[in-house]
N, C-alpha and C positions, 0 to 999 in steps of 0.2 A: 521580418527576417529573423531567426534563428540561430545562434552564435553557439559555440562549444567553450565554454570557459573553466577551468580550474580553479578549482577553492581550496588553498592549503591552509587549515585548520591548525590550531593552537597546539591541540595534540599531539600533533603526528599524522592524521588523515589527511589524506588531501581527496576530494568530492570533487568530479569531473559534473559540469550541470551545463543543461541546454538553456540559452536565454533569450528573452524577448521583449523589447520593451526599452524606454529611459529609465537609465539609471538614475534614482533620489524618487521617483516617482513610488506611491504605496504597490507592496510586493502580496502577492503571490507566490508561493510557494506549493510546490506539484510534489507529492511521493509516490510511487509506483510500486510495485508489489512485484510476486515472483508467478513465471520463469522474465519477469519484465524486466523494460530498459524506460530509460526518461524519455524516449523518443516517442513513449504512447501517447505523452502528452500535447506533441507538437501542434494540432491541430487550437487546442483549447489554449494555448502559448500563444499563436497566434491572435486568435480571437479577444481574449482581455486587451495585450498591448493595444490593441487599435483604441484610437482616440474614441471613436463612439462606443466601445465596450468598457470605457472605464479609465485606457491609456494604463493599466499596471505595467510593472515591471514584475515579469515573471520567470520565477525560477524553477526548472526541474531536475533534480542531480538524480545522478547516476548513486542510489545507495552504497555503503562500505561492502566490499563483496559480489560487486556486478558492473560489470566493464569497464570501464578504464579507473574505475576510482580502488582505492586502498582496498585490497583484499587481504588483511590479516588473517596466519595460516591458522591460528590456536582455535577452537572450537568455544570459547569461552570469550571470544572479541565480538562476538554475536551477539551477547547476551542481550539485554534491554536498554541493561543501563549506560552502553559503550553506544549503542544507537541511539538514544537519546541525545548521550554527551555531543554527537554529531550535529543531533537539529539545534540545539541551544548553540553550539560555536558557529554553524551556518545560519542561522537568524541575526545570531551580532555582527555578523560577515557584512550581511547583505541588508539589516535596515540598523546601525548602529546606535543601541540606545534608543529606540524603537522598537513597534510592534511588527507583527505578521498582518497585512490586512485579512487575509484568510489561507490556515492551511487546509490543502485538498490534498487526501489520501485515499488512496485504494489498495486494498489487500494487505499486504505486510508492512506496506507507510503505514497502512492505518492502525495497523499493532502500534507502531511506533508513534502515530500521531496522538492515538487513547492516549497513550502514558501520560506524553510530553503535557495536553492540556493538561489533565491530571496534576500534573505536579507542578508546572511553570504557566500557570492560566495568562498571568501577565503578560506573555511573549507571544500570544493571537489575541485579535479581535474576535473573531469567527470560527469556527471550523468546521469543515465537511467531508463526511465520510463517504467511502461508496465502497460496498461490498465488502465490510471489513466489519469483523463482530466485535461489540463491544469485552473487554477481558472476561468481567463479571456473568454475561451472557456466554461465554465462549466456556466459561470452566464448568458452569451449571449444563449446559446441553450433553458436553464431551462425557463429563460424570454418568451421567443421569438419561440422556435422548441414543436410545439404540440407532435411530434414522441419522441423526448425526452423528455418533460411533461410525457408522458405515461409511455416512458420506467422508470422513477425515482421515480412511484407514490409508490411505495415500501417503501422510505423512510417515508413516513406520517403514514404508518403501524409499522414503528421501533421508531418513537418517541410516540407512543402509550403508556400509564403508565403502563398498562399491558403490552408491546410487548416480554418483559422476559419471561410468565407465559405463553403465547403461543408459545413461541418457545421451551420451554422446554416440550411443551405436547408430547403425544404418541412417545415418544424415538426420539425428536426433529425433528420429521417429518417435520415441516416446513422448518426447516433451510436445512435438505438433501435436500430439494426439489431445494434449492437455486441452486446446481449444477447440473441440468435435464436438457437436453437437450429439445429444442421445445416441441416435443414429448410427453414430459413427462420423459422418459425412464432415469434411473439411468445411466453416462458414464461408460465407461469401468475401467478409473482409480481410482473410488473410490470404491477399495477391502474391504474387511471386515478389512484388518486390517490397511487402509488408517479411514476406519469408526472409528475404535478404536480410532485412535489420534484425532479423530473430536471430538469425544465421549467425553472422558477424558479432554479434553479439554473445552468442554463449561458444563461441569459439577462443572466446578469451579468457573462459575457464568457467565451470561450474562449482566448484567447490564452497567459495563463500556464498552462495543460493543455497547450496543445500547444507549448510553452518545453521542458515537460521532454523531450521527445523531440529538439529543435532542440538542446539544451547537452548533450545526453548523445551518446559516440560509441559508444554499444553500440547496434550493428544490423550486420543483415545485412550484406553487400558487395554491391554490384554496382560495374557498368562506371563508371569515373571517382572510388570510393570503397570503400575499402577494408576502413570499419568494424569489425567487432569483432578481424576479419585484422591490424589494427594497432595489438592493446591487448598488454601483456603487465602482466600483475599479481604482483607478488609476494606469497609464500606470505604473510610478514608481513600482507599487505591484507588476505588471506582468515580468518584463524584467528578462530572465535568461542568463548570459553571458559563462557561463561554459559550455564546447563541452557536447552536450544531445544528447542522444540516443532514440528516442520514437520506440518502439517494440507495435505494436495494433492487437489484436483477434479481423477479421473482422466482426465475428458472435457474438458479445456480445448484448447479448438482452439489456443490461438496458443501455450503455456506444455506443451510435450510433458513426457510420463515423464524422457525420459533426461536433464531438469535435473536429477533427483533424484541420479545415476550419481555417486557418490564423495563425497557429503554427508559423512558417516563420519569422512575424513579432513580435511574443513576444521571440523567440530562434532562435538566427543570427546563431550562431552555432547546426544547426539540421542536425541529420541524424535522418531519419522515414524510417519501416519496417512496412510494412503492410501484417501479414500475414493473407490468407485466410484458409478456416474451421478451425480456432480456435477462441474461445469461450474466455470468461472473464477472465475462467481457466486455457491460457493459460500454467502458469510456472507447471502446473498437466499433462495437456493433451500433451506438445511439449518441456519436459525440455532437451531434446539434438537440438534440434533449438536454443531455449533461451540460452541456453550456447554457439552455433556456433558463435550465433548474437553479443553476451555480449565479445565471447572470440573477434570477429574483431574490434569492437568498441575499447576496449583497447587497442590494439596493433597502431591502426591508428594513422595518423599525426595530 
């Protein structure tokens, strides 16, 4: 079973999260990415809490900025370091004075989950990424990879001051379109009533979604901005010492291969999964993989 619980945070946030599982039992922690909600997770929520999958108690919040939780209007509450401050007060929330047994992040969690191992290694056992490029990779391609230039020019459409009022147009057509296939063509897993949670979901506002894009200065360049051309990160920001798990949808139009290129040296401890035909949307389109993948990884040495 599935619960809707509120985490009012130290700060001033309060994180709406989906739960499952005994409480005291080692956590799991889900972050979700954009145009998402914690409810991608619900399947893989299920799955842990059951006793023969481990028995976790599993948490998926709803990010600062996406449905019911804290959507600070300022463009600067975005930033990294306010998202972060979120996972460190919801980790002492939820295993006090303890670890994460594993956070699992995909898309913009996993921006936020890089950091967090990054800086606070001690507050995971594990972590595992899906579809989410590491920083260090991420500013080198953006710089430097035309194929990734391209694939990312999306983002200079979401930090547009209008990008809300268009995505909200004709029954948020733009945002479904975000999950089409080449093609064009709607996938198979987003049902009508997969729509509905999408629906209901960015009906309660887009503006802190597209925050993170407006506080973040990782994007492409172009003419009058210089973007990721004027990041330089040090190696210190990058190193993650905590056993990672990278899970990659070979077919991700915006999120190419060559993020992968020198993982190795910023995560001594890697295991990478490269799986082919899947898409960005992996944890939608392959979630008994993702859980194969997620249950070995745990279990390892």
């Amino acid at each position: 079973m599935i619960q809707t619980v509120s985490a009012p945070l130290p700060h001033g946030t309060t994180l709406h999260c989906r739960v499952s599982g005994v409480a005291g039992r080692p956590v799991l922690l889900f972050l979700h990415g954009f145009p998402e909600g914690a409810f991608i997770w619900d399947e893989l929520l299920l799955h842990f809490s059951r006793p023969e999958n481990g028995g976790y108690h599993c948490v998926a919040p709803y990010l600062r900025g996406f449905g019911p939780s804290s959507s600070p209007a300022e463009v600067d509450a975005y930033r990294a370091k306010h998202l972060v401050q979120d996972l460190v007060a919801l980790i002492a929330h939820e295993c006090p004075g303890g670890a994460l047994e594993c956070l699992v992040a995909h898309d913009w969690g996993g921006a936020v989950a890089w950091n967090l191992a990054n800086q606070q290694p001690q507050l995971m056992k594990r972590l595992a990424i899906i579809n989410s490029p590491h920083p260090g990779a991420f500013v080198r391609e953006l710089a430097h990879n035309a194929a990734q230039q391209a694939g990312s020019q999306y983002m200079h459409f979401l930090c547009r001051p209008d990008a809300e009022a268009l995505l909200a147009e004709d029954d948020f057509r733009r945002l479904f379109a975000f999950f089409n296939a080449p093609d064009g063509s709607a996938p198979a897993w987003l049902t009508e009533s997969v729509r509905a949670q999408y629906r209901a979901l960015w009906q309660q506002g887009l503006t802190g979604a597209c925050n993170y894009y407006r506080a973040s200065p990782l994007r492409p360049p172009r003419d009058g901005d210089p973007g990721a051309q004027a990041i330089t990160l040090p190696e210190s920001m990058l190193t993650v010492t905590v056993p990672t798990l990278v899970l990659w949808g070979m077919d991700d139009p915006a999120l190419l291969p060559g993020l992968l290129d020198g993982l190795p040296g910023w995560v001594p401890q890697l295991q990478l999964r490269q799986m082919e035909k899947a898409s960005h949307w992996i944890v939608h389109e392959h979630p008994e993989r993702v859980a194969l993948e997620l249950q070995r990884f745990l279990q390892s040495k």
